[in-house]
C-alpha positions in Angstrom: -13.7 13.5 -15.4 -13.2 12.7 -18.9 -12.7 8.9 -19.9 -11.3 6.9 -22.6 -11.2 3.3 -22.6 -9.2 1.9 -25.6 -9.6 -1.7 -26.5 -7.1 -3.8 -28.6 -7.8 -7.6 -29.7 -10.9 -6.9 -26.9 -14.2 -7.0 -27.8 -15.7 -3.5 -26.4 -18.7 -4.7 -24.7 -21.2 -2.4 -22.2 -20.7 -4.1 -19.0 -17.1 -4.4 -19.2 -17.1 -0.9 -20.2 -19.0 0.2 -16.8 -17.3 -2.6 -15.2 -13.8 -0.2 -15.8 -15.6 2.9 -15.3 -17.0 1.9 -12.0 -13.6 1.0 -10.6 -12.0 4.2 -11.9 -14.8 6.4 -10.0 -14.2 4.9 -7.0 -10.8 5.6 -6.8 -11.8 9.6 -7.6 -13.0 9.7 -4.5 -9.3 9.6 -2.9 -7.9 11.9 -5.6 -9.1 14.4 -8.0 -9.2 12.7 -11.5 -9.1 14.7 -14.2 -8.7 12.7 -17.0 -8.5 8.4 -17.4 -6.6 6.6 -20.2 -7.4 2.7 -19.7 -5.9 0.7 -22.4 -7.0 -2.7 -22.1 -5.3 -5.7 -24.6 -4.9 -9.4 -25.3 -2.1 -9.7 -26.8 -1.5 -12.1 -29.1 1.4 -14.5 -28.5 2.2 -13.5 -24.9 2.1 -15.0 -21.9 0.2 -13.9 -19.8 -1.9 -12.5 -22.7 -3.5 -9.6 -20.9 -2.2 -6.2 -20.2 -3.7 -3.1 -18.6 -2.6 0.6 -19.2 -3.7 3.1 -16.7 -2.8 6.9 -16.8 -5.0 9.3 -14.5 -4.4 12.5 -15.2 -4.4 14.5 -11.6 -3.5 18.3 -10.1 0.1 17.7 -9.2 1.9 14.1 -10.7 0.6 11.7 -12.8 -0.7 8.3 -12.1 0.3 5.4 -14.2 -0.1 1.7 -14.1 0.6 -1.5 -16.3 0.2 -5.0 -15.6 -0.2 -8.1 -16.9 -1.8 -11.3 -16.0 -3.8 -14.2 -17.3 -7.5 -12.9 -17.5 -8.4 -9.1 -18.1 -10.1 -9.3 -14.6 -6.6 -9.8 -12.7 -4.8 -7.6 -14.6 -7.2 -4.9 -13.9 -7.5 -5.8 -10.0 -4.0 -5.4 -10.4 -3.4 -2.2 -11.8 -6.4 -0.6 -9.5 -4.1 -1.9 -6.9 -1.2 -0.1 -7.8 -3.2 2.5 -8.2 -4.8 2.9 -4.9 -1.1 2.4 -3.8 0.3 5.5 -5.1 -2.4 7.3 -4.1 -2.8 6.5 -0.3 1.4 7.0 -0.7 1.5 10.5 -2.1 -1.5 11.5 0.2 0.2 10.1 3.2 3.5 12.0 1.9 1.5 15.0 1.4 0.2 14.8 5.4 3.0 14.2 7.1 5.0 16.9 5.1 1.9 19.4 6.2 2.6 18.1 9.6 5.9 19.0 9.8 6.4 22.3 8.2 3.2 23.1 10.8 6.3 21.5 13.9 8.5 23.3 12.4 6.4 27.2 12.3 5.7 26.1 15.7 9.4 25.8 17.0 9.1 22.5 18.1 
């Protein structure tokens, strides 16, 4: 998996850095990551001032998240969230399709 972790108004540090790339591994586990594009950014007048940017490049569709929220932390629990949403939906999808074209062959 290749990953890129952009940072804007963010101090790049090394724990936050493995912090992201910890979080991102785990979720490889439920779906084949190819590539990660984490944007992470304060912005400057906005409230709430954080926003994460998630695009996981995967066999099949794309997997994208952005949220905002008050601290970076949130924002990324967030968008992990959304993450691990869409991909416990598609695999579900991707089952119970299986399963039915298998009723189906079966006549029944």
């Amino acid at each position: 998996m290749r990953l890129n972790v952009q940072h804007q108004n963010i101090r790049s540090l090394a724990t936050l850095d493995s912090w992201v790339e910890q979080h991102i591994f785990a979720l490889g586990r439920a779906r084949q990551i190819d590539e990660a594009n984490i944007r992470l950014e304060r912005l400057e007048n906005a409230n709430p001032a954080y926003q994460v940017r998630v695009h996981l490049v995967t066999p099949g569709p794309d997997v994208f998240a952005e949220t905002r929220d008050h601290t970076l932390r949130a924002a990324f629990a967030k968008a992990m969230r959304q993450l691990r949403e869409q991909i416990t939906n598609r695999t579900t999808k991707r089952l119970q399709r299986i399963k039915s074209n298998l009723k189906a062959r079966r006549g029944g």
